[in-house]
N, C-alpha and C positions, 0 to 999 in steps of 0.2 A: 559652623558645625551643624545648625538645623536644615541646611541646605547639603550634606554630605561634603562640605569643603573641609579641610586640613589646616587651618589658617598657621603662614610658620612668619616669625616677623627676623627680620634682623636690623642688626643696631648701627651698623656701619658701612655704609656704600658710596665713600667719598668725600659726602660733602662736613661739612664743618662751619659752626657761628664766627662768625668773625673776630670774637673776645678770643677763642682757641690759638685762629692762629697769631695774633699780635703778643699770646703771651708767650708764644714758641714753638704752637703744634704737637708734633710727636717728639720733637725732640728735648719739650720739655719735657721731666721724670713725673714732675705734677700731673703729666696727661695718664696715667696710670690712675688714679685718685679720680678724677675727673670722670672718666667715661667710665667706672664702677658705680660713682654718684648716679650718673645719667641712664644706667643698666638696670640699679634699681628702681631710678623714679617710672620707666616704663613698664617692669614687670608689676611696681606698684597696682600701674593705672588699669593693666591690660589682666592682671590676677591669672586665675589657671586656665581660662580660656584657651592660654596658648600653651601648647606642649613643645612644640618644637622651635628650637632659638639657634640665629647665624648669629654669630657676633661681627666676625669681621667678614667682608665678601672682596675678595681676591687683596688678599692684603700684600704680594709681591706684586699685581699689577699696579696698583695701587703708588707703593715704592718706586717702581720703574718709568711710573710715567710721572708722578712727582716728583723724588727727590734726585732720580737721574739722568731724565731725558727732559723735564721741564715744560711738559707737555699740560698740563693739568695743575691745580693749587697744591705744597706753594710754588712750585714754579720753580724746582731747584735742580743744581747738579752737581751735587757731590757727594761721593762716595760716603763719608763719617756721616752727613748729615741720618743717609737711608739705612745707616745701620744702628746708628740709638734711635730712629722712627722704629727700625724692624721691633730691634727689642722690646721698645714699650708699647709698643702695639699688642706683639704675644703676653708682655704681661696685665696689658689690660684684658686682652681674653682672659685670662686662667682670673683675675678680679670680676670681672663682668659675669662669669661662669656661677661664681660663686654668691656675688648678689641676686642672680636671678633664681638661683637653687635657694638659696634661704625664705624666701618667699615663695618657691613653685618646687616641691621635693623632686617632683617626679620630671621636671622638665627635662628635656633634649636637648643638647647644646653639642655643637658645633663650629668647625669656620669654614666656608667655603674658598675653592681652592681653584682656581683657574688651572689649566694643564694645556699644554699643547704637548704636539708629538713632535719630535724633532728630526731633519736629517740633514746630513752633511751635500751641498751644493755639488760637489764633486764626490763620487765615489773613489775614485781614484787615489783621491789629496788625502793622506794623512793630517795633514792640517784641518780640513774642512771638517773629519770626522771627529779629530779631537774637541776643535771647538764647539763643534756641535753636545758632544757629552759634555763637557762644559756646560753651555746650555740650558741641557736637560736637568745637570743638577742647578742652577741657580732655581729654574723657572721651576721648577716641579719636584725633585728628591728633597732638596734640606728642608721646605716646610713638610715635606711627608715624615722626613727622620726627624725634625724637632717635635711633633705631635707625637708620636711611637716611641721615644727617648731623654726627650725633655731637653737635646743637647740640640744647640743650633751649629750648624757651621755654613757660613751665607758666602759664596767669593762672588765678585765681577771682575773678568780676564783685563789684568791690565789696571784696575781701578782699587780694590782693598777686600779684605776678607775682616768679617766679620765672626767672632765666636763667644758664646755664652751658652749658662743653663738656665732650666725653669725646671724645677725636678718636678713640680706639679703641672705641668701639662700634661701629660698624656691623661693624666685624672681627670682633666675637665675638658674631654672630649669625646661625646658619647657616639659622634657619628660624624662622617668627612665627608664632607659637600665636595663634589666635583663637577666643574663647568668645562665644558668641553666645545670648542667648536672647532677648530682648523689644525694645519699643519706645516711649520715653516723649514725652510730650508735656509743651511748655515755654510756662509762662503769666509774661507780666511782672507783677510787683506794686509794684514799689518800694518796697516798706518798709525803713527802715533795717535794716540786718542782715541782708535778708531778699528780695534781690532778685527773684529768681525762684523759682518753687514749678512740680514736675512731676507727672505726674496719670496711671499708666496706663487708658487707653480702649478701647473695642473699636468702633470705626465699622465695620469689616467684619462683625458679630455673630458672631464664630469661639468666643465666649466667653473669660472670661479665664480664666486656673490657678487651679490652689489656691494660689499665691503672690501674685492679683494682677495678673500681667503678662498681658498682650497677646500673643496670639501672632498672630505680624506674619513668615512668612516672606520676604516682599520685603525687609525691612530684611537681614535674612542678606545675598542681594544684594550688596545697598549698601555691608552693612562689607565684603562679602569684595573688592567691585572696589576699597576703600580701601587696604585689606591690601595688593593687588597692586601698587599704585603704589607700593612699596615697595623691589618689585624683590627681594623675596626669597621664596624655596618658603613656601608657606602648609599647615599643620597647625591643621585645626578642632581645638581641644585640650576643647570643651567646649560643648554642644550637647545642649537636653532641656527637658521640661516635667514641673511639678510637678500631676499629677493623679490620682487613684484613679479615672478612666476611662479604661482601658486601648484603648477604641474611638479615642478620642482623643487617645491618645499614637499608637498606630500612625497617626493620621492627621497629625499631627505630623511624624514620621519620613518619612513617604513627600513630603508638601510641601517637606521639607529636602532631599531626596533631590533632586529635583529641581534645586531651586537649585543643588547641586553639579553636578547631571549638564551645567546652562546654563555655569555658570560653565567646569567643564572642557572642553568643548566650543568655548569662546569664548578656548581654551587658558591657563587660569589656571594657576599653578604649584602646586596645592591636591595635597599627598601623604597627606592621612589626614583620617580622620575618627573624633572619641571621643563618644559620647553618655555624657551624661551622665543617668543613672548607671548601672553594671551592677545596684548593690541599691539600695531605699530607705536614705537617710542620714541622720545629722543635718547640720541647715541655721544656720548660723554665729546668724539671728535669729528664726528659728524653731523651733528644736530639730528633733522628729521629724517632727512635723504632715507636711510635705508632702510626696508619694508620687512622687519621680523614677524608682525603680528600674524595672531592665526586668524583676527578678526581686522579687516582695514582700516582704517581713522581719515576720513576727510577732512585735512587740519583747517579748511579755510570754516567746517560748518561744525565740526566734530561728529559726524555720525559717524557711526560705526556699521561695518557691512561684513557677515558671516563669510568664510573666503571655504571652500571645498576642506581645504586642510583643517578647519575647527572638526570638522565632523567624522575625518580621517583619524582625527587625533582621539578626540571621545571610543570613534570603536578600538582604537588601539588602548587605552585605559579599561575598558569592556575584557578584552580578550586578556588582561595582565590580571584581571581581577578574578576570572574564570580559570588562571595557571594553566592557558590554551599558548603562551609566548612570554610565560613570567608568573611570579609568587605576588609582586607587588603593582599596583596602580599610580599613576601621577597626573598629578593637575596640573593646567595651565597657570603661569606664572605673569603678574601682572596684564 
């Protein structure tokens, strides 16, 4: 704070003790109890310093790469499993929401929300397009409609649908983090098992990352007018591209910039923005390989080397604070 930073913590981005998962993870109902204990003992330590709280940070990728592509801990794939995770996961929000307000009135809480844009591989294919809406609501609509109604309805084509209520969520969610990076394309296959397979493209020749994805700022856009029919203050909590051309990331930033400056203009309730990342990091499937940061990291010595984009980004924070491209300002993110 004394240096004009924002400091915003969240409680949940992946990882977990190893007592969590041998006694069941999220699919035990205990884990509900559990990470409210652990909500408060942090707001305990950290008091009102902090205003703004994630609780969970992409808790459908989270599920998808856990409990049904088996990509990440626990390592699972099956459908029942990621839908009592989902559940108790949204109910430790609306629990964790409410330990951290007993102790901080005035906090901010939220869950950050991974989004992609979606489109069907084929225009043509009825198929493609359906699956793809499909898609869009597993990945992006139901947790937007479970926060705004309290009512979940979760399907995976082919694998099981999930439904429950939390009538107290939309209450314990003062603002919707949204991460935003790419945009995938959705091919029907029908294989058992195996319905649909996605493919990032580049049709506009922008090139892809060093991850792969697409940079597609019109999808930005898209998810952010989704976000808004929410009806709640929107905070980009995560926002960036993985490249070691620096020419390319400030073009990046300045294309994002935009969408914000449309959006807010178009009066969205959009209060921040975080790029991700302040340094190069490790990548949850990638390790080091890919180069986010706005500042480089020599992992053999760890220094740290200012990249053009730090200082692109700073006047782009200047000019949101001046309401010369926006109403709001954002900091870099670890």
């Amino acid at each position: 704070m004394r240096l004009g930073i924002e400091p915003v913590v969240t409680l949940h981005h992946y990882t977990h003790p190893l007592w969590f998962w041998l006694d069941g993870g999220w699919e035990n109902p205990d884990s509900v109890a559990a990470f409210r204990r652990y909500a408060a003992t942090v707001a305990d330590a950290l008091g009102p310093g902090v205003r703004l709280w994630v609780t969970l940070n992409e808790p459908i990728v989270f599920l998808l790469g856990g409990y049904l592509g088996g990509l990440i801990p626990p390592g699972l794939r099956r459908f029942a499993g990621a839908a009592r995770a989902l559940e108790h996961l949204l109910r430790a929000h609306a629990e964790a929401a409410a330990a951290v307000r007993e102790r901080i009135p005035d906090a901010r809480i939220g869950i950050a929300h991974n989004m992609l844009d979606f489109a069907p591989e084929r225009q043509s294919s009825a198929l493609d397009r359906r699956l793809a809406r499909a898609g869009e609501r597993l990945y992006n609509d139901a947790l937007l409609e479970a926060i705004a109604t309290g009512r979940m309805d979760w399907s995976f084509p082919g694998s099981g649908r999930a439904r429950f209520a939390i009538p107290d969520l939309p209450a314990t969610n003062d603002f919707i983090g949204v991460n935003y990076y790419s945009r995938v394309h959705i091919r029907f296959r029908g294989v058992p098992g195996a319905i649909g397979g996605f493919a990032y493209r580049d049709p506009a020749a922008r090139g892809l990352t060093d991850t792969g994805w697409e940079i597609h700022p019109e999808g930005f856009d898209r998810v952010l007018r989704r976000a808004e029919a929410v009806g709640r203050p929107i905070i980009v909590t995560e926002n960036g591209i993985a490249t070691r051309n620096d020419a390319v990331r400030r073009d990046f930033l300045r294309e994002h910039a935009l969408v914000l400056r449309h959006r807010l203009s178009a009066g969205a309730p959009i209060e921040g923005y975080f790029y991700w990342s302040l340094v190069d990091n490790f990548e949850w499937l990638e390790g080091f390989r890919p180069r986010f940061g706005l500042f480089e990291v020599d992992y053999a010595t760890f220094a740290r080397r200012r990249r053009l984009s730090a200082d692109l980004f700073a006047e782009l924070g200047r000019a949101f604070t001046r309401g010369e491209v926006g109403t709001a300002s954002g900091a870099a993110r670890r």
